[in-house]
N, CA, C and O atoms as CSV, one atom per row, in Angstrom:
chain,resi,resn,atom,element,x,y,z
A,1,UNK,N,N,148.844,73.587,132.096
A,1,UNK,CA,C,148.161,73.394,130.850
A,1,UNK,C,C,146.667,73.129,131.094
A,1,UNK,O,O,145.810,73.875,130.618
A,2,UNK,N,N,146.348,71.983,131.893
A,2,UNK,CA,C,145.129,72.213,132.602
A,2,UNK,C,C,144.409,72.780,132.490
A,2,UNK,O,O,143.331,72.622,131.917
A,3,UNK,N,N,145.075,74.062,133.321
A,3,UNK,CA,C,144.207,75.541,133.936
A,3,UNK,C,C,144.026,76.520,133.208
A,3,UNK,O,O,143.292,77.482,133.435
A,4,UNK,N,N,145.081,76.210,131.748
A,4,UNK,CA,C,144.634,77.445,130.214
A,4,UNK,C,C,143.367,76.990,129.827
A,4,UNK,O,O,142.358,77.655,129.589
A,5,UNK,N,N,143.606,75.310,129.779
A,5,UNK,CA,C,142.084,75.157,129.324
A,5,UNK,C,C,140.795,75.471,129.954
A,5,UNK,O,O,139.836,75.833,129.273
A,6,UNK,N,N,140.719,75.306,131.614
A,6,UNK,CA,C,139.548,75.574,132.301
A,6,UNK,C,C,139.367,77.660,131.908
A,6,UNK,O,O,138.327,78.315,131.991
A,7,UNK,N,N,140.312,78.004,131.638
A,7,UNK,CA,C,140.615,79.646,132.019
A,7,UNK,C,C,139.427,79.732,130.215
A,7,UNK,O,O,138.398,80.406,130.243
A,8,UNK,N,N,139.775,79.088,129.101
A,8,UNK,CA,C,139.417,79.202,128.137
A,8,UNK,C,C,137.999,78.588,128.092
A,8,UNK,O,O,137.081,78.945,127.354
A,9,UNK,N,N,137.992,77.954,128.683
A,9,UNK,CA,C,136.109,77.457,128.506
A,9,UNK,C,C,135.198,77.791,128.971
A,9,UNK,O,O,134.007,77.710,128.671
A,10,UNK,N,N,136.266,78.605,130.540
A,10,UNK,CA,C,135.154,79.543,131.457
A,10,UNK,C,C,134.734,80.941,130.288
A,10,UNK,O,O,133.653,81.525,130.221
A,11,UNK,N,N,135.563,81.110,129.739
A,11,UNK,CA,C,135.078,82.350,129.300
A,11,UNK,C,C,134.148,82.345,127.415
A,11,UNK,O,O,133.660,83.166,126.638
A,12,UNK,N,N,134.361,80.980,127.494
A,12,UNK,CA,C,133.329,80.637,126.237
A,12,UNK,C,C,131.896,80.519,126.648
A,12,UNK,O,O,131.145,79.968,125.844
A,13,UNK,N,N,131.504,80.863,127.548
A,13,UNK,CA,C,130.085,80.962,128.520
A,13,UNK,C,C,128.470,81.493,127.532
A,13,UNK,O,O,127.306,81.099,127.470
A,14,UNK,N,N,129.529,82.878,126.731
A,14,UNK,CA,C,128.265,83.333,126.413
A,14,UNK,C,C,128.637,84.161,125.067
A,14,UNK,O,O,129.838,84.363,124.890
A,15,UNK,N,N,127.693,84.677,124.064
A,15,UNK,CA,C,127.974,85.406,123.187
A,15,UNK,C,C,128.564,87.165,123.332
A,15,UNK,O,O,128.087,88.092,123.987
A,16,UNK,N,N,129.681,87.120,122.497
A,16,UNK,CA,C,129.755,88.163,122.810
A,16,UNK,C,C,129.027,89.533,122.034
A,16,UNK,O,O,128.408,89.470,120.972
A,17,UNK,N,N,129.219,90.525,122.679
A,17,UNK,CA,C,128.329,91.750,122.070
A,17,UNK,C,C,128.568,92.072,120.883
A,17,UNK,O,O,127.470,92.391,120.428
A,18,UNK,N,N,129.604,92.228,119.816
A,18,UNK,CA,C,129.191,91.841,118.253
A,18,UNK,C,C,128.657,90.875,118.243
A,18,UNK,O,O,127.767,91.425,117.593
A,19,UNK,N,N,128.222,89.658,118.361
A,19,UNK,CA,C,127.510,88.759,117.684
A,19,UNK,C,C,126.041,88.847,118.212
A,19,UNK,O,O,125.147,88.373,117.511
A,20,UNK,N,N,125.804,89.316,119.180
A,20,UNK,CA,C,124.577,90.152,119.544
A,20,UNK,C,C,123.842,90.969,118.920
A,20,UNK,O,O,122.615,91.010,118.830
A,21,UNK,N,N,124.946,91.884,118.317
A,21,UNK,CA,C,124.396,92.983,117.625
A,21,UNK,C,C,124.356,92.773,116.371
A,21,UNK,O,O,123.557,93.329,115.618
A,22,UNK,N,N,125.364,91.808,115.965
A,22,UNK,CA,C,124.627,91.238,114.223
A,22,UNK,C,C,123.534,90.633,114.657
A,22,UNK,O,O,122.709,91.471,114.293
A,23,UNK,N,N,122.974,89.876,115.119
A,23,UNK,CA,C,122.222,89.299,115.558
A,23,UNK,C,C,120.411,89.931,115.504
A,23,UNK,O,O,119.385,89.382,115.104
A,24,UNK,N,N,120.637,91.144,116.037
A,24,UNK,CA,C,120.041,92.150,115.931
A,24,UNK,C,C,119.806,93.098,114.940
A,24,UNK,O,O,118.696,93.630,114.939
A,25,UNK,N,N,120.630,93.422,114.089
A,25,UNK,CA,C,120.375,94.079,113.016
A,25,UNK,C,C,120.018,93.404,112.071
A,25,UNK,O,O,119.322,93.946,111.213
A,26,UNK,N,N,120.388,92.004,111.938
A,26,UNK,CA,C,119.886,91.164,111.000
A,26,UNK,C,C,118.380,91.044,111.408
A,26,UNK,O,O,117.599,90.949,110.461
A,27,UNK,N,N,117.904,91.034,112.542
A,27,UNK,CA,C,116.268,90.800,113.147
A,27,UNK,C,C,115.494,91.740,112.621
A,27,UNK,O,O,114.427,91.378,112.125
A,28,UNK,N,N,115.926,93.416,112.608
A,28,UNK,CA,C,116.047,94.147,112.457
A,28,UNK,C,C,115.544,94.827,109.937
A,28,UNK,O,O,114.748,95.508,109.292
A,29,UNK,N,N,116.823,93.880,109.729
A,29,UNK,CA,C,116.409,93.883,108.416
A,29,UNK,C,C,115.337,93.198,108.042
A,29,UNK,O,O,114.601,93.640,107.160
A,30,UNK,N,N,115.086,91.957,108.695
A,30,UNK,CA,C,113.997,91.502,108.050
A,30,UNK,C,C,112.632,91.695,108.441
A,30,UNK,O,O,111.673,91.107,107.941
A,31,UNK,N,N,112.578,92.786,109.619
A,31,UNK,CA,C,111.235,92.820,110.228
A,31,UNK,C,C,111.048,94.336,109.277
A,31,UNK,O,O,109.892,94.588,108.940
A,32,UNK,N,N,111.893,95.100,108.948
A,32,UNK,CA,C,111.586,96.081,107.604
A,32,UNK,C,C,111.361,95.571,106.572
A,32,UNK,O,O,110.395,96.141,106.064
A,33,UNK,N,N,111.712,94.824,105.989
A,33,UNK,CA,C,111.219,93.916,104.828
A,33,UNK,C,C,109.978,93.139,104.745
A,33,UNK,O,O,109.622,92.706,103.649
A,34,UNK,N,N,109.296,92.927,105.789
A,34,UNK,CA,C,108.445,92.171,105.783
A,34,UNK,C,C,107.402,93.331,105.855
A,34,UNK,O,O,106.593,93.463,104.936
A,35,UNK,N,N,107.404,94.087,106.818
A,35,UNK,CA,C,106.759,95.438,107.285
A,35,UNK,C,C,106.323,96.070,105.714
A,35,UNK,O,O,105.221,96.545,105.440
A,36,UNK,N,N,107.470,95.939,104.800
A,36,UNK,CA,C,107.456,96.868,103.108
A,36,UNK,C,C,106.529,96.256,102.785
A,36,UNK,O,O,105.521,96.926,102.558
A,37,UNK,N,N,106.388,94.146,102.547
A,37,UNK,CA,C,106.017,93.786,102.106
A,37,UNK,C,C,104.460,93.423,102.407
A,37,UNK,O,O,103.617,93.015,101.608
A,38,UNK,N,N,104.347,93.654,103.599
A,38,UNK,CA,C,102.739,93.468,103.852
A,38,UNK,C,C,101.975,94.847,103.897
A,38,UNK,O,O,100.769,94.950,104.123
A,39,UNK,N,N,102.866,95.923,103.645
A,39,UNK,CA,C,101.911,97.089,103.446
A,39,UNK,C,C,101.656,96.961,102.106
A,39,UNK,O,O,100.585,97.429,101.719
A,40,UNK,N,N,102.269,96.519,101.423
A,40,UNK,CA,C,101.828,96.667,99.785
A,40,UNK,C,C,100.883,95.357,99.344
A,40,UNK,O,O,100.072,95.425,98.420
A,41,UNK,N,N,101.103,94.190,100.122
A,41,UNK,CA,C,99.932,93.403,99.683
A,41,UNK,C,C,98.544,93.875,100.314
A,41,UNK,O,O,97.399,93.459,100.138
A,42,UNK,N,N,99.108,94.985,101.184
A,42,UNK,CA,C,97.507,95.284,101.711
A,42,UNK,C,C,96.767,96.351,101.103
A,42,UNK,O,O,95.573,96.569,101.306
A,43,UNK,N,N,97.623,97.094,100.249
A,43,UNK,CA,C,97.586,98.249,99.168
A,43,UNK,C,C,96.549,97.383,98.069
A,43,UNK,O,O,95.364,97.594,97.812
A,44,UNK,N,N,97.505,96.305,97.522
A,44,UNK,CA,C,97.075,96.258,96.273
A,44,UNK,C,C,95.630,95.216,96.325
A,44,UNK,O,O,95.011,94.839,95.330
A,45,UNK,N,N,95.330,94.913,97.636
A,45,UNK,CA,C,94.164,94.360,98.044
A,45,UNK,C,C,92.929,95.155,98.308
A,45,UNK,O,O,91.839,94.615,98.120
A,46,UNK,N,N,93.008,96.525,98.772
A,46,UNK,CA,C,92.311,97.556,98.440
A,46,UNK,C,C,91.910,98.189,97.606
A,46,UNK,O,O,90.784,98.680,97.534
A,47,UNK,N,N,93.044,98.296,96.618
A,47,UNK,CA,C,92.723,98.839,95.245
A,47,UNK,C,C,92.175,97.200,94.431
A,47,UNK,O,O,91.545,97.488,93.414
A,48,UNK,N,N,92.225,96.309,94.545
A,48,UNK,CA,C,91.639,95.426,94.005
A,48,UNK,C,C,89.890,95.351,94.293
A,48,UNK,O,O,89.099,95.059,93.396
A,49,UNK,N,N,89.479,95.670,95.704
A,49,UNK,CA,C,88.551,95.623,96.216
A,49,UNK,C,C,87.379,96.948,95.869
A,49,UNK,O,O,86.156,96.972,95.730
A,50,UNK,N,N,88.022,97.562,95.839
A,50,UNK,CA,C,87.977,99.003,95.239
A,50,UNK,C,C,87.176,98.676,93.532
A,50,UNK,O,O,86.066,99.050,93.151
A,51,UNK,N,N,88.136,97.925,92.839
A,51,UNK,CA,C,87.576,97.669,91.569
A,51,UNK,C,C,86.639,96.614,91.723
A,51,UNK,O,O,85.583,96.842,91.135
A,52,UNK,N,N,86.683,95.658,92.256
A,52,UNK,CA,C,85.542,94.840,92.451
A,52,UNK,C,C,84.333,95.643,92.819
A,52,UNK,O,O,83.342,95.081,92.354
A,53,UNK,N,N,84.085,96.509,93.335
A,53,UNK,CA,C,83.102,97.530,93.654
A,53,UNK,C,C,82.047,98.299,93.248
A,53,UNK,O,O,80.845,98.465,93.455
A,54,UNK,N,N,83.249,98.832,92.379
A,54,UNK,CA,C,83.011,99.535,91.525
A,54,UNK,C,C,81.844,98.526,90.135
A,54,UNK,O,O,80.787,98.708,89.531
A,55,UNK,N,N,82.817,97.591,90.229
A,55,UNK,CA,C,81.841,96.736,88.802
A,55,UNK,C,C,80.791,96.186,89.389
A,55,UNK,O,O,79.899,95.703,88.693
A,56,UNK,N,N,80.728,96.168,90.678
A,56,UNK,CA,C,79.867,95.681,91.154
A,56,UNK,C,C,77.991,96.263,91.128
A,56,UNK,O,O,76.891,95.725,91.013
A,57,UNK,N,N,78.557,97.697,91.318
A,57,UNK,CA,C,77.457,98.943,90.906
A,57,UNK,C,C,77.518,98.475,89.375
A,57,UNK,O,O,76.549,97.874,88.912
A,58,UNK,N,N,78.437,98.692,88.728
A,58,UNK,CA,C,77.717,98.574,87.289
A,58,UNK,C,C,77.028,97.955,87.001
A,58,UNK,O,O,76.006,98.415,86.492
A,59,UNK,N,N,77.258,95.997,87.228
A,59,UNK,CA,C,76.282,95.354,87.156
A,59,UNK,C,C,74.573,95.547,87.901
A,59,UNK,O,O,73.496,95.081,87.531
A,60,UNK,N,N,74.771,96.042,88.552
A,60,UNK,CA,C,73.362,96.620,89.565
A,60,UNK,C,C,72.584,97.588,88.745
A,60,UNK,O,O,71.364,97.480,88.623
A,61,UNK,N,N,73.404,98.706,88.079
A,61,UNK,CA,C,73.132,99.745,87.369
A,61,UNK,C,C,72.679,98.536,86.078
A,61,UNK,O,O,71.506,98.751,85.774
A,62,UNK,N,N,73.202,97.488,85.347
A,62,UNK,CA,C,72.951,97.035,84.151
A,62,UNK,C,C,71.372,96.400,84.407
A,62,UNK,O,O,70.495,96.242,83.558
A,63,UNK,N,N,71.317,96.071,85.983
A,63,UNK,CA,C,70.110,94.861,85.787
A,63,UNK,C,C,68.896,95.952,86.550
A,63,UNK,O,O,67.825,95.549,87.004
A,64,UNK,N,N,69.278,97.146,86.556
A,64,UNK,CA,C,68.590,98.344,87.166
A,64,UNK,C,C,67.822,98.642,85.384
A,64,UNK,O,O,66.634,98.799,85.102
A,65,UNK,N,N,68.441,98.636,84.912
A,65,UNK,CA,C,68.210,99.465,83.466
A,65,UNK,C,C,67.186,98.013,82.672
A,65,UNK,O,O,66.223,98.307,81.964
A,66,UNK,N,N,67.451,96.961,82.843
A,66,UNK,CA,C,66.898,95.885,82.459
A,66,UNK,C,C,65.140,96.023,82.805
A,66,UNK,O,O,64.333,95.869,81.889
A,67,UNK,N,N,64.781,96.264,83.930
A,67,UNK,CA,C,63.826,96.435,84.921
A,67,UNK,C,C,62.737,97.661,84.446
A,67,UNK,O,O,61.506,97.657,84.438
A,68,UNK,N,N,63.973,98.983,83.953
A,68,UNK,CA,C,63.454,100.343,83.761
A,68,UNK,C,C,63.798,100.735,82.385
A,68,UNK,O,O,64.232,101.887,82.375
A,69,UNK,N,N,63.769,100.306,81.468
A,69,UNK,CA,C,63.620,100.410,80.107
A,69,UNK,C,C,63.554,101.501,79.616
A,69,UNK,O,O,64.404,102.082,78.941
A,70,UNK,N,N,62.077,101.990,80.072
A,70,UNK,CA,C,61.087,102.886,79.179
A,70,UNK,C,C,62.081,104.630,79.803
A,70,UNK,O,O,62.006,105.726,79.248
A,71,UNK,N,N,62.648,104.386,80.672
A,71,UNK,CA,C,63.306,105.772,81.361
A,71,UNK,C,C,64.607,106.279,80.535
A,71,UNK,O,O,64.825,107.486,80.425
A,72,UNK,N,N,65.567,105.186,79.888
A,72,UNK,CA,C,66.774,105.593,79.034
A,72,UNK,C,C,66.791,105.886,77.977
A,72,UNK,O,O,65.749,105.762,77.332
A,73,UNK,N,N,67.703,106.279,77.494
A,73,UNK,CA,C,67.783,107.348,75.899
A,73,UNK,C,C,67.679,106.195,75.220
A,73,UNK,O,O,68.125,105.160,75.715
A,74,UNK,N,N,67.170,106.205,74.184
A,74,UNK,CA,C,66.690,105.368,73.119
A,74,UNK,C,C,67.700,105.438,71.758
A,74,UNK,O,O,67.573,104.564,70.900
A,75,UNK,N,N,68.804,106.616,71.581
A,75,UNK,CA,C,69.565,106.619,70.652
A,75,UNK,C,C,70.813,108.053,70.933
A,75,UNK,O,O,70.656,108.773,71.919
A,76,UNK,N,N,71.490,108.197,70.368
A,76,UNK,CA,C,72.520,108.902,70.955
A,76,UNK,C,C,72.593,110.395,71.247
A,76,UNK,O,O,73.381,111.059,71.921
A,77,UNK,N,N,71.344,110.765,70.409
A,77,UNK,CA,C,71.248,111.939,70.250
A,77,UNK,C,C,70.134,112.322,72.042
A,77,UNK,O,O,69.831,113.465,72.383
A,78,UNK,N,N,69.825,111.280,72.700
A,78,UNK,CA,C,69.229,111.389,73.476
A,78,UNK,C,C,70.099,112.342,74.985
A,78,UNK,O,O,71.307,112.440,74.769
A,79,UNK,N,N,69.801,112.777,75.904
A,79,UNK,CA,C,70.613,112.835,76.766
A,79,UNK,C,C,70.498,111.172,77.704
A,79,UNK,O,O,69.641,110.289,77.754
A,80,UNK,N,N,72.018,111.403,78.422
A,80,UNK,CA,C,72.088,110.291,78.628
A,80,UNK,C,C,71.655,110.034,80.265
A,80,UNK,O,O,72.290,110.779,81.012
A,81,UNK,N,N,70.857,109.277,80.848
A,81,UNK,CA,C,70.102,108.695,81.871
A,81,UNK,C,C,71.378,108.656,83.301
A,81,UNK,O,O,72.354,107.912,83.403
A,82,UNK,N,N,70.954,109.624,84.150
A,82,UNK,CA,C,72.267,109.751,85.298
A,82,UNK,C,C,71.231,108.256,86.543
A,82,UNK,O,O,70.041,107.967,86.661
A,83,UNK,N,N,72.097,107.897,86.981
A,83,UNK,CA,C,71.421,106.617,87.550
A,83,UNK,C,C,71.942,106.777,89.565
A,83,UNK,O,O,72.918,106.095,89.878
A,84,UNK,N,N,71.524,107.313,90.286
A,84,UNK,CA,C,71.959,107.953,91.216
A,84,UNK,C,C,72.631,106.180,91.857
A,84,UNK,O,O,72.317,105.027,91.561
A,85,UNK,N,N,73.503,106.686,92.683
A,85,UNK,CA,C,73.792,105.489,93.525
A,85,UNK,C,C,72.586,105.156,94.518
A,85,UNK,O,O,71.959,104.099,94.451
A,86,UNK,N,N,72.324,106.172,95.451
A,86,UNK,CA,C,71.331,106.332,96.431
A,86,UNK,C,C,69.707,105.626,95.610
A,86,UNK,O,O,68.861,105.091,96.325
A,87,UNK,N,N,69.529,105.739,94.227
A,87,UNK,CA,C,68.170,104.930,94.232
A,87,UNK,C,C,68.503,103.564,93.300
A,87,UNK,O,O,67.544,102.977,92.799
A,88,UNK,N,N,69.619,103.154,93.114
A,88,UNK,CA,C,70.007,101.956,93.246
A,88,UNK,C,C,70.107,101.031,94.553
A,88,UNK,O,O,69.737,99.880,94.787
A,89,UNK,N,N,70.656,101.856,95.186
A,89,UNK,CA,C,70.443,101.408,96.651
A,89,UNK,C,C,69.033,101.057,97.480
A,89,UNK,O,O,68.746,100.001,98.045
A,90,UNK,N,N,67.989,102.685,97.336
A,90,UNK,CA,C,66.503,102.300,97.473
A,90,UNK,C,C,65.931,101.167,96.719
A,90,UNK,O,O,65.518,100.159,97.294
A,91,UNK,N,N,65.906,101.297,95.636
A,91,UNK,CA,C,65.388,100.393,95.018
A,91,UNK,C,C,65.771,98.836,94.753
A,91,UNK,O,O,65.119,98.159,93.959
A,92,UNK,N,N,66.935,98.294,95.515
A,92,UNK,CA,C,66.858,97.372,96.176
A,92,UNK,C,C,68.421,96.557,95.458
A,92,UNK,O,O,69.036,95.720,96.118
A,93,UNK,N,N,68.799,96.918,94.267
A,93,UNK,CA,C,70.172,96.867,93.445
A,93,UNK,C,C,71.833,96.439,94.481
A,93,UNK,O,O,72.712,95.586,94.364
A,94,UNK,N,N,71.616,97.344,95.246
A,94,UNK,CA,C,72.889,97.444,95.820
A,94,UNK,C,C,72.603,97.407,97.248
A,94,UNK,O,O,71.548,97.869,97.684
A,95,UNK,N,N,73.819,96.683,98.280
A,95,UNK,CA,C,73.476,97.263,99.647
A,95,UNK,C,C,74.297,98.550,100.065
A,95,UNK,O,O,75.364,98.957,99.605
A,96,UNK,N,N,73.519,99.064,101.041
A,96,UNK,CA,C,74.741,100.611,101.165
A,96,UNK,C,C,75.469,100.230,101.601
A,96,UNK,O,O,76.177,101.202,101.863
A,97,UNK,N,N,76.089,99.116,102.068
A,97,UNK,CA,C,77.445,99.101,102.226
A,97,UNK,C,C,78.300,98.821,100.788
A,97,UNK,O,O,79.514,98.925,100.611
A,98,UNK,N,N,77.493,98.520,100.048
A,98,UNK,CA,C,78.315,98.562,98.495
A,98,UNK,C,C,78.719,100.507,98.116
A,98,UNK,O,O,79.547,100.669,97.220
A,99,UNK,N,N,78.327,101.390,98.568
A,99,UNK,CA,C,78.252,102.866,97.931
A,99,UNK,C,C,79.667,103.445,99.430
A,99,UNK,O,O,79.679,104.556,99.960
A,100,UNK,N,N,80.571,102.381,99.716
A,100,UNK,CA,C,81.402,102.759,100.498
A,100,UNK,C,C,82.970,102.420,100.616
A,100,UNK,O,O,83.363,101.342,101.063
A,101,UNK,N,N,83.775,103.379,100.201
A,101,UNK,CA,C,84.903,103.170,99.956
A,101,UNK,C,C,85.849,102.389,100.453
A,101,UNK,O,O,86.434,102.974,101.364
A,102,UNK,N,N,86.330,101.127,100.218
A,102,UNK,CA,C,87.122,100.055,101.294
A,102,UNK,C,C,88.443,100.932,101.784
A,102,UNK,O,O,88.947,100.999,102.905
A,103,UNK,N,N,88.673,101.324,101.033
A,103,UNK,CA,C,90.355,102.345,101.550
A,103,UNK,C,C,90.315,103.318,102.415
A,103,UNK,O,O,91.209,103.194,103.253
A,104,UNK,N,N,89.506,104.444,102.602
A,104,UNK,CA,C,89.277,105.026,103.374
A,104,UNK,C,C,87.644,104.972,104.593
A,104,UNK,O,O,87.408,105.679,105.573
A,105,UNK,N,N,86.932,104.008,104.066
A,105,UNK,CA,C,85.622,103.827,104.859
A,105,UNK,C,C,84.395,105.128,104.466
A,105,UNK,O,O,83.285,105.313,104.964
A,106,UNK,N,N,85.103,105.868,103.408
A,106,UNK,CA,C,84.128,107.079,103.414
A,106,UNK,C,C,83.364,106.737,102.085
A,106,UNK,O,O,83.817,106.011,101.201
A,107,UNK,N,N,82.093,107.386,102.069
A,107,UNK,CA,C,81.014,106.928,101.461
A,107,UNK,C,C,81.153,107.431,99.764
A,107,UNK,O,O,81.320,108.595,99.402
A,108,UNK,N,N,81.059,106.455,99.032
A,108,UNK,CA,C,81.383,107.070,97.768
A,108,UNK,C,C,79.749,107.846,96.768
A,108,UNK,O,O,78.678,107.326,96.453
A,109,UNK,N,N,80.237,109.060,96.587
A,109,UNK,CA,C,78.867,109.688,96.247
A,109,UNK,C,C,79.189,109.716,94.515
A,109,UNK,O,O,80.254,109.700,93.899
A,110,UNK,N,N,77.656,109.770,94.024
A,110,UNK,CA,C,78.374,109.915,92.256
A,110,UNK,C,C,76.959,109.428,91.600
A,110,UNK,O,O,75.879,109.523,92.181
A,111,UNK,N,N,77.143,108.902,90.322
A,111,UNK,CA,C,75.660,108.350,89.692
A,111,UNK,C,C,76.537,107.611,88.569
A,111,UNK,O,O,77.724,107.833,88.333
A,112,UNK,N,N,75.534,106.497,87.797
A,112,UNK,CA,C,76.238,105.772,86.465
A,112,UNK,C,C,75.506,106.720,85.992
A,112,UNK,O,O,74.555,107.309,86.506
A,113,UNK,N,N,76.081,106.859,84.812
A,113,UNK,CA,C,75.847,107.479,83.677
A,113,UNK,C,C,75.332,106.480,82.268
A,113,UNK,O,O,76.082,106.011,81.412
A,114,UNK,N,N,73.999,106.356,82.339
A,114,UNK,CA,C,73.642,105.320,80.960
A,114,UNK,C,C,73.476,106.385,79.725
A,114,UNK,O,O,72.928,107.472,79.542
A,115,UNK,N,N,74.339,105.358,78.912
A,115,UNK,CA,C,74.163,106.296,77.403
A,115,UNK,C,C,73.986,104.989,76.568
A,115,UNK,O,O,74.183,103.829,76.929
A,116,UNK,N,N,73.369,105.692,74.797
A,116,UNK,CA,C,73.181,104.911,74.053
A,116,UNK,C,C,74.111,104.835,73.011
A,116,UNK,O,O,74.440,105.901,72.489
A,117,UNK,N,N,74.707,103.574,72.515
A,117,UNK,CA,C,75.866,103.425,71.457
A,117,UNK,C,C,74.677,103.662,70.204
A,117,UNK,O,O,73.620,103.032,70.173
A,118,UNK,N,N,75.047,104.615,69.274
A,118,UNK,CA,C,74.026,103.939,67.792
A,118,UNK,C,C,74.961,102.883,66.924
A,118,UNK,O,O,74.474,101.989,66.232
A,119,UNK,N,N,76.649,103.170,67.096
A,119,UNK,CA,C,77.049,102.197,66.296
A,119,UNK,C,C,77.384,100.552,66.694
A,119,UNK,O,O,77.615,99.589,65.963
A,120,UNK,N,N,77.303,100.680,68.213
A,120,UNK,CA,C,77.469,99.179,68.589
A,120,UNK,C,C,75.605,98.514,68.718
A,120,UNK,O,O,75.298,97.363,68.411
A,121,UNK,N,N,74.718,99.459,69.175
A,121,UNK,CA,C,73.710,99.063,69.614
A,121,UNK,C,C,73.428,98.518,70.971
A,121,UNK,O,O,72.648,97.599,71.220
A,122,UNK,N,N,74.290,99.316,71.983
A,122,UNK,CA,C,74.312,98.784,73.202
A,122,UNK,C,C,74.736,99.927,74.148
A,122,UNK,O,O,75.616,100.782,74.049
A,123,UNK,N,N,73.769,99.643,75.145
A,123,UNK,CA,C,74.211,100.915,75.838
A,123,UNK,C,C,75.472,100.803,76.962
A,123,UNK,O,O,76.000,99.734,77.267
A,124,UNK,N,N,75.859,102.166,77.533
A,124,UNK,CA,C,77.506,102.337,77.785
A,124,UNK,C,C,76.923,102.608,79.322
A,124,UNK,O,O,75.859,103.176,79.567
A,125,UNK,N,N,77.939,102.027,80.386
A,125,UNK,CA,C,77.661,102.391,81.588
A,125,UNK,C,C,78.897,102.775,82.540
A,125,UNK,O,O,79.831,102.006,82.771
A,126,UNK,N,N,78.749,104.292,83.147
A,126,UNK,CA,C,80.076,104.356,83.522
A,126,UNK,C,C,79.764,105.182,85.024
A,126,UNK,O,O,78.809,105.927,85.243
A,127,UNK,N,N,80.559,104.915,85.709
A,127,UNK,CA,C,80.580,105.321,86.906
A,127,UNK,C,C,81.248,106.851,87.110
A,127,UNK,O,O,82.432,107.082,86.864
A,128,UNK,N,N,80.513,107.628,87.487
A,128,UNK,CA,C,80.840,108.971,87.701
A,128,UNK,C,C,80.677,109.517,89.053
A,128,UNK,O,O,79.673,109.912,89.647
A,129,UNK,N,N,81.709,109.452,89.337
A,129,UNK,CA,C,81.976,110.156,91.295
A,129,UNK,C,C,82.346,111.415,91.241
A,129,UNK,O,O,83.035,112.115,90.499
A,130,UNK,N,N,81.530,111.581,92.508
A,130,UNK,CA,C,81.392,113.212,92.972
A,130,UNK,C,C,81.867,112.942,94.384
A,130,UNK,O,O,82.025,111.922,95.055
A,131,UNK,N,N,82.058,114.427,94.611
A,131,UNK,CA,C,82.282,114.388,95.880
A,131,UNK,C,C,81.113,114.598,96.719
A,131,UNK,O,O,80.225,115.212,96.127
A,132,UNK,N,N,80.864,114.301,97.823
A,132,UNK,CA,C,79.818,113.990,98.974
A,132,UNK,C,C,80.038,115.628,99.709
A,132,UNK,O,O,79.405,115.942,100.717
């Protein structure tokens, strides 16, 4: 009786290979899950950054137009004032690293577009991208 028991404890030593391999596939599920989940917080941190950016030129373009008055349409019938990125940038508005796409690193080319509201009394500013 003894020697069933020593025979039984010798061989409780170590895990065996199913419990290994759950072991493993469970490691396995959650390093895909986590993998899902940090590509998409890194997604939606780009496209967040992306829009921060973007408004970021606008405001530049708004306090650009503040400065240069006498250059924009005065009423609707006017054409409307293309505002290049590149002399927002010269002229001191933006840094060029603002005119550059966080998602891909490539340079975003385009102009705001200032127009005049006659029924609000305020002019409209919108970002219009081109390709480079």
């Amino acid at each position: 009786m003894f020697m069933n028991m020593m025979e039984r404890a010798s061989m409780k030593n170590g895990f065996t290979l199913i419990e290994l391999l759950a072991v493993i596939v469970i490691l396995g599920i959650v390093a895909v899950i986590t993998v899902a989940v940090t590509t998409g917080i890194l997604g939606d941190s780009r496209e967040s950054l992306e829009d921060s950016q973007k408004e970021i030129i606008l405001s530049a373009a708004e306090n650009w137009a503040i400065a240069n008055g006498d250059v924009l349409p005065f009423d609707s019938s006017d054409e409307p004032y293309e505002l290049s990125l590149e002399e927002l940038a010269s002229d001191g508005y933006i840094d060029s690293s603002d005119i550059t796409n966080p998602s891909d690193n490539t340079k975003i080319c385009g102009y705001v577009e200032i127009s005049y509201n006659d029924s609000t009394n305020q002019y409209n500013y919108e970002l219009v991208e081109e390709k480079c």
